[in-house]
MARNUPA-944021 format. One line per 2 residues: for each residue x, y, z of C-alpha. Coordinates in Angstrom, 2 decimals, always signed. Layout:
# MARNUPA-944021
X,Y,Z ~ ...
//
This chain:
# MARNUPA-944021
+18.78,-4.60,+13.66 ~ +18.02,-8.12,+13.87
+19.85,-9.01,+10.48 ~ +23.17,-7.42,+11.65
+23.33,-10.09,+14.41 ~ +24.80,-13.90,+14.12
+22.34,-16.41,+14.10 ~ +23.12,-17.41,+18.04
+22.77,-13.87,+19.29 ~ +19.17,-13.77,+17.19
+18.55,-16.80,+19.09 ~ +19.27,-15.17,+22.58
+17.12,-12.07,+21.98 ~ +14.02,-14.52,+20.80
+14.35,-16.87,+23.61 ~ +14.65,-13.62,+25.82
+11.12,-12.92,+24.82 ~ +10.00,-16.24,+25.17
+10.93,-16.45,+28.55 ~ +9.33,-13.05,+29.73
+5.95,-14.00,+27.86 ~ +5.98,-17.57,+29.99
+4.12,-16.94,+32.89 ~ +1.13,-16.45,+31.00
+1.32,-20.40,+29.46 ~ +2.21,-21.30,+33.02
-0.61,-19.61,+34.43 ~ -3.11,-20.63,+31.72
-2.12,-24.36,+32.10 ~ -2.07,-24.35,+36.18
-5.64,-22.53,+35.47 ~ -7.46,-24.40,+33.05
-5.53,-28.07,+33.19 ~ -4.77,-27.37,+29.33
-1.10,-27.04,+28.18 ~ +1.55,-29.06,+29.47
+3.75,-25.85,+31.61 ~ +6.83,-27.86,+32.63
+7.05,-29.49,+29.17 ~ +7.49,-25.58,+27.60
+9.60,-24.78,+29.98 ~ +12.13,-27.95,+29.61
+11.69,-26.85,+25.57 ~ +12.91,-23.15,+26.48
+15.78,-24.42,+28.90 ~ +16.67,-26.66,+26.15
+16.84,-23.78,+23.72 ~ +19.20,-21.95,+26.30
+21.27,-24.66,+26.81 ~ +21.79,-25.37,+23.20
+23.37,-21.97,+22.43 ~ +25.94,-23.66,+24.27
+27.15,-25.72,+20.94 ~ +27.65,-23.56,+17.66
+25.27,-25.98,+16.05 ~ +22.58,-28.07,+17.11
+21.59,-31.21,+14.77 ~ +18.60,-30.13,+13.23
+16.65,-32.82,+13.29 ~ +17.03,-32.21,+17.49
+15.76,-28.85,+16.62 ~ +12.89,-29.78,+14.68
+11.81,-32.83,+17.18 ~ +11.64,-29.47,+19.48
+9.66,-27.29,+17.71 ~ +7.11,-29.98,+16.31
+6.79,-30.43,+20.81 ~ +6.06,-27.00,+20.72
+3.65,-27.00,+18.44 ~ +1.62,-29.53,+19.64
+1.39,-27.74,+23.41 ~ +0.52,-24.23,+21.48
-3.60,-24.25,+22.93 ~ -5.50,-23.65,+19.94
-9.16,-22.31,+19.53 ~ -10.87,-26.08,+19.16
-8.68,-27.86,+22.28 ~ -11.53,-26.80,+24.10
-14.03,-23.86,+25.25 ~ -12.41,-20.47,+25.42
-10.63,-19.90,+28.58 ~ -9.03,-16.73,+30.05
-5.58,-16.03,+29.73 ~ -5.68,-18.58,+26.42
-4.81,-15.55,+23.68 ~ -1.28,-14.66,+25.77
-0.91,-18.42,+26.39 ~ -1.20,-18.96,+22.54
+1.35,-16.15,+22.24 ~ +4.02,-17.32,+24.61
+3.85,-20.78,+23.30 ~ +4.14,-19.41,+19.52
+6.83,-17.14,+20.85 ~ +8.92,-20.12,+21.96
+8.39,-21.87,+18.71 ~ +9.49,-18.90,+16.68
+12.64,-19.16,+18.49 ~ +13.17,-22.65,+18.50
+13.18,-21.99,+14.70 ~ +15.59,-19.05,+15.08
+17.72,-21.86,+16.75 ~ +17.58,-24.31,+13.58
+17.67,-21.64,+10.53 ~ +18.94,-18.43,+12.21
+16.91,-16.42,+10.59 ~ +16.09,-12.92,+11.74
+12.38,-13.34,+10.48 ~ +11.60,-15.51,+12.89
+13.34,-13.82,+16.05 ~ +11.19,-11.17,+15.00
+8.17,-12.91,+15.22 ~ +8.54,-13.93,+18.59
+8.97,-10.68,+19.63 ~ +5.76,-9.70,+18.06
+4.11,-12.48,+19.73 ~ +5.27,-10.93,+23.07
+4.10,-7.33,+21.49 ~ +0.97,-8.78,+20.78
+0.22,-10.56,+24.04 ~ +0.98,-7.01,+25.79
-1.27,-5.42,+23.30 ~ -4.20,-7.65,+24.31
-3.90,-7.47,+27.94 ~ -3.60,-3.61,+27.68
-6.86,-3.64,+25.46 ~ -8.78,-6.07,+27.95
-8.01,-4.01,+30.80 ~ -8.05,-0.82,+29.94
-11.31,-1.98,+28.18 ~ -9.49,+0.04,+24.71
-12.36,-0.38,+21.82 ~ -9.93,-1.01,+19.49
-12.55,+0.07,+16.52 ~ -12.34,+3.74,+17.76
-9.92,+6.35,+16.08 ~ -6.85,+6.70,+18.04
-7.05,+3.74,+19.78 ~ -3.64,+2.45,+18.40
-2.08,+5.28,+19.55 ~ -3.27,+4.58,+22.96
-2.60,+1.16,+23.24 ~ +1.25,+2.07,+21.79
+1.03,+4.65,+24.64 ~ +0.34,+2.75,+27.76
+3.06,+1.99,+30.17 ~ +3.41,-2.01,+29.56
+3.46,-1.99,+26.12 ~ +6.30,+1.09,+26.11
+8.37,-0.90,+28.64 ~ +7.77,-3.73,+25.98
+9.35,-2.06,+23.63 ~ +11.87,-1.01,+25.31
+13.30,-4.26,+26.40 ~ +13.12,-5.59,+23.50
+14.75,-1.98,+22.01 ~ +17.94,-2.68,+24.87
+18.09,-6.35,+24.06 ~ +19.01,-5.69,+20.69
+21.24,-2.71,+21.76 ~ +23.11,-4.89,+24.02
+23.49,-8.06,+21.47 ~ +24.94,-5.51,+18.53
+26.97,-3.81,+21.11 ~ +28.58,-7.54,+22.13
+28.25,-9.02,+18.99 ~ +32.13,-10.50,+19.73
+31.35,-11.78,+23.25 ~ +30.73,-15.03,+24.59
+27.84,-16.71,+23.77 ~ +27.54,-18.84,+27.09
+28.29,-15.68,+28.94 ~ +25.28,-14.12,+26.87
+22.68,-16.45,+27.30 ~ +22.78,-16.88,+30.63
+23.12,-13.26,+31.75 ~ +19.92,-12.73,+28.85
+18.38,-15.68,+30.62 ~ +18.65,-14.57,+33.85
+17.46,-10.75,+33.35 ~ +14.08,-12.21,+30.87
+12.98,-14.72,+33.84 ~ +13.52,-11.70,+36.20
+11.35,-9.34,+34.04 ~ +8.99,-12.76,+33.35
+7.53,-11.55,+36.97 ~ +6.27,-7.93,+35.26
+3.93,-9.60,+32.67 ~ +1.18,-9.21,+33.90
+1.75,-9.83,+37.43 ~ +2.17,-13.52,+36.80
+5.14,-15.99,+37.88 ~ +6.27,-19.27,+36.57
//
């Protein structure tokens, strides 16, 4: 579905998954002191704000994503804190789609919805207490209620951009930006 989309509307449905996935970075940052929160969020308003212009210099692009990168908390920044596997995942998830922005590609608006699939996956797991080493427990962790409605965003998202695949852009972003901050609030009961 992705592929059938222009490059700006990829962009929209990545940084929509970004954006619902941030309260977990924010929370992990205000938690721990690791992370730099308001400097991924200016990098995912930026991202919004670009789709503005039908193309953004790359090398602005790239200066973005190499910031992303380096606020991404990694496994040797420090001991192992909670909430650091979804915070990894929401600030991979806005990386993949600050690259969407500077290639269009669908790959990697795909990957930051898995990064948002994943992070669901592992809080379902962790609370549910899901031993993921025991047959059918894919099946249950596809089956659970956050990981569904997951799915389903992410399913209408892509509905809605290949339904409006002639609309305006601006228009787009901000209603897509709008709803994914609203839903943000679901994640895991976290805000930004």
């Amino acid at each position: 579905m992705l592929e059938r989309l222009p490059p700006r509307l990829r962009v929209i449905f990545a940084a929509s998954c970004a954006e619902r996935l941030l309260p977990a970075y924010v929370a992990f940052a205000h938690g721990t002191g690791r992370g730099d929160a308001a400097g991924l969020k200016n990098l995912l308003a930026w991202l919004w704000e670009s789709l503005a212009i039908p193309l953004a210099p790359e090398s602005e692009v790239q200066e973005r994503v190499d910031a992303c990168m380096s606020l991404i908390p990694h496994e040797d920044d420090g001991p192992w804190a909670d909430g650091q596997a979804p915070a990894e995942d929401a600030g991979a998830a806005v990386a993949y789609a600050l690259r969407c922005r500077k290639g269009g590609e669908s790959q990697e608006a795909a990957w930051a919805a898995r990064r948002v699939y994943e992070a669901v996956d592992h809080h379902v797991v962790n609370v549910e207490g899901i031993d993921v080493n025991v047959p059918g427990a894919g099946e249950r962790i596809l089956g659970q209620r956050l990981v569904q409605a997951e799915l389903a965003r992410q399913r209408r998202d892509l509905d809605e951009l290949l339904g409006d695949r002639d609309g305006d852009v601006r228009e787009m972003a901000a209603r897509f930006q709008a709803r994914a901050k609203e839903e943000s609030a679901i994640f895991f009961g976290l805000r930004s």
